[in-house]
Every structure is written in C-alpha cells, then in structure tokens.
C-alpha positions in Angstrom: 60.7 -31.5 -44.1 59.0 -35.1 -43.6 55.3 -34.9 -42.9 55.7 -35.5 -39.2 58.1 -32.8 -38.6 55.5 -30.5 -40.6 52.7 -31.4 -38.3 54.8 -31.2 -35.1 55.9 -27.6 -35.8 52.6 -26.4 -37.6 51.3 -27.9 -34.1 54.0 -26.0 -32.0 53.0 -22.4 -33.7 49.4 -23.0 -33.2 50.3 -23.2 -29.6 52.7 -20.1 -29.3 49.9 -18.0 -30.9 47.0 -19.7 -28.2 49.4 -18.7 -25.8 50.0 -15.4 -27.1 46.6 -15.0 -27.0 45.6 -15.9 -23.6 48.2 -13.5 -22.9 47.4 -10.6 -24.4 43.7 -11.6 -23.1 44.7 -11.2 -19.4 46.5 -8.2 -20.6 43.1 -6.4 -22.1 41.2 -7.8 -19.5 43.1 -6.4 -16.7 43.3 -3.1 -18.2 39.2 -2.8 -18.9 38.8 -3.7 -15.9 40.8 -1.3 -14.3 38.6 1.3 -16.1 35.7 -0.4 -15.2 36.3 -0.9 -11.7 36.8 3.2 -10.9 33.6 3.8 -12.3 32.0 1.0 -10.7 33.0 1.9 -7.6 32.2 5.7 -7.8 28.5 4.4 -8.6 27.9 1.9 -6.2 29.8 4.5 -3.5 27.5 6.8 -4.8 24.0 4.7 -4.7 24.9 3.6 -1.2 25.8 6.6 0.8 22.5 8.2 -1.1 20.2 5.2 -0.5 19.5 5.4 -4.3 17.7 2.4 -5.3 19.1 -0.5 -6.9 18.1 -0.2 -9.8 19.6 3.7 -9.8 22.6 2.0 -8.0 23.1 -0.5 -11.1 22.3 2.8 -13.7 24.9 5.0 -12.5 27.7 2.4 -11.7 27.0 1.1 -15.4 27.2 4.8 -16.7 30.4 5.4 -15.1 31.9 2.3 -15.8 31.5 2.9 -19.6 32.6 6.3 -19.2 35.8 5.2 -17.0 36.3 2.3 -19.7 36.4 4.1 -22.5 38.4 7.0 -21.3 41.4 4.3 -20.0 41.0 3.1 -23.7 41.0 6.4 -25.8 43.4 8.9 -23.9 46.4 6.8 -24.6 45.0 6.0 -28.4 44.8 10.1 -28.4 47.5 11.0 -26.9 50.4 8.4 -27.1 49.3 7.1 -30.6 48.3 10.7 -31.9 44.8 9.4 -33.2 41.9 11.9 -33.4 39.3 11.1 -31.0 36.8 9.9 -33.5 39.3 7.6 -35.3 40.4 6.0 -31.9 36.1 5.5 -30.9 35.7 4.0 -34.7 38.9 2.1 -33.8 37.7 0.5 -30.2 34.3 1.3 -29.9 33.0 -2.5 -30.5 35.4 -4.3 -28.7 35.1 -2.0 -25.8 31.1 -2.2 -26.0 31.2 -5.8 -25.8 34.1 -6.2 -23.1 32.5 -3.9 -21.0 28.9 -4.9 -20.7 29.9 -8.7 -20.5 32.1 -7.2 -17.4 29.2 -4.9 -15.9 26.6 -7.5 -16.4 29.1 -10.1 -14.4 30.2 -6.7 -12.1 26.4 -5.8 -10.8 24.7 -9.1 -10.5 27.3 -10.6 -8.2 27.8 -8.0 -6.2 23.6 -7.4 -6.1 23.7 -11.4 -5.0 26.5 -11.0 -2.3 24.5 -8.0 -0.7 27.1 -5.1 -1.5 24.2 -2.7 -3.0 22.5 -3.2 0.3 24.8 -2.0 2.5 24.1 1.1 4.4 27.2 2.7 3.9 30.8 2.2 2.2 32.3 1.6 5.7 30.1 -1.5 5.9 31.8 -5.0 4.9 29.5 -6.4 2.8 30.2 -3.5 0.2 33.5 -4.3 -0.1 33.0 -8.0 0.0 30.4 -7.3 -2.9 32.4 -5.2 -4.6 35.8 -7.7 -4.4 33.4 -10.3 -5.6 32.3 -8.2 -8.5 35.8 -7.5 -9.5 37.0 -11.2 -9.9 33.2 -12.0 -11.5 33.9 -9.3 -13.9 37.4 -10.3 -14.9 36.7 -14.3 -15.3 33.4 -13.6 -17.3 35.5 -11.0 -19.4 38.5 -12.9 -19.8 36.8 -15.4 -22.2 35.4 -12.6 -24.6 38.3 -10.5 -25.2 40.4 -14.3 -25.7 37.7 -14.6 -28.6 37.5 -11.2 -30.3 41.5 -11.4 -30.1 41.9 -14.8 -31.6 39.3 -13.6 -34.2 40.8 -10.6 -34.7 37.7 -8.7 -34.0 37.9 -5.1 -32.8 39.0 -5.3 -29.0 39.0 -3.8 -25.9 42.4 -1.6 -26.2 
C-alpha cells in the first residue's frame, strides 16, 4: 500500500472510532441521565411542596439522583449480565461517580439560576421550566465527560 493510501485509511479509522465514540457517548449520556433525572425530580418535587430549603432541596435531589443513577446502571449489570452486585459497583462505580456529579452539578445550578427551586409548588411553571433547563444543562455538560472516559477507555457510566 503506497504511503498516501496508508495515511488516508489510517485517517478514515480514526474517524469511524471518533464517531463510534460520540455515539456510544450520547448513548451513556442519555441513559445516566435518565437515572438521574427520576431522582432529581423526586427531590426537587420533594423540597418544593415541603418548602425545604435550598440547600436541603439541592441535598436530597443529589442523593436521589445517585441512588436513581446507580440503580439504572447496576440492575441490568445484575440481572441481565449475571454479575454480583459488588463486582458490577467495582465495575462502574468511577465512571458513574464522575458522570453523575458533573450532571448534578450542571442539573442543580441551572435550575437554582432559572428559579425552579423557588417555586411554590410543582404546578407552578417555573419548576418545570427549571427543571427542562436542568435536564438539557445536565446532558450537554455530561456529554463531554463520558466522550472522554470512553475514548480513554476509563471506567464509564454503564
């Protein structure tokens, strides 16, 4: 193969596995946050009907949020893998550490700057406007981590 054609198709696989990448990136983003976001919500929901503070608002939706994330992760590793629990934390705990709190972290401050922790109630608009906003925050801030631990082949979310 001349030296041209090497560099073309070296070129071309670098692509296909960038692209493979961003791929399964969306993938493991999606799915963490799909963990995320249930315990999110059931905080925030939580913190506003109560009145908790925010900074109790923030605690429990974080809480649940790593709860919610790691279950999405480790029932299917349990139970459609056939790992033992602690093999399937030791497998994912990292990546899930890291995805998570980079989401949370991008999840609670927006949604504290749009005004979603202080609404009154979860039938007021700004919560859901705060929380919509959290969602896409969380994802794009995410997105770029789990991209990096895959291409690295660090332990990942899922």
């Amino acid at each position: 193969m001349e030296n041209s054609e090497h560099h073309h198709g070296h070129h071309q696989g670098r692509h296909q596995a960038e692209t493979n990448t961003a791929g399964a990136a969306t993938t493991v983003t999606l799915h963490c946050l799909a963990g995320c976001s249930v315990g999110e919500f059931i905080g925030l929901a939580v913190g506003v009907q109560f009145g908790l503070s925010v900074t109790l608002t923030i605690l429990l939706a974080t809480t649940l949020a790593f709860i919610t994330g790691f279950m999405f992760t480790l029932i299917p590793l349990v139970y459609g893998k056939s790992m033992t629990l602690v093999l399937a934390f030791k497998t994912v705990w990292l990546g899930e550490v890291i995805s998570i709190g980079v989401m949370e972290i991008a999840m609670n401050t927006t949604d504290y700057l749009v005004g979603g922790m202080a609404a009154t109630s979860i039938t007021d608009a700004i919560f859901w406007i705060g929380f919509l906003a959290a969602l896409v925050a969380g994802y794009i801030c995410a997105w770029p981590v789990n991209f990096h631990m895959l291409k690295r082949n660090l332990p990942r979310c899922h």
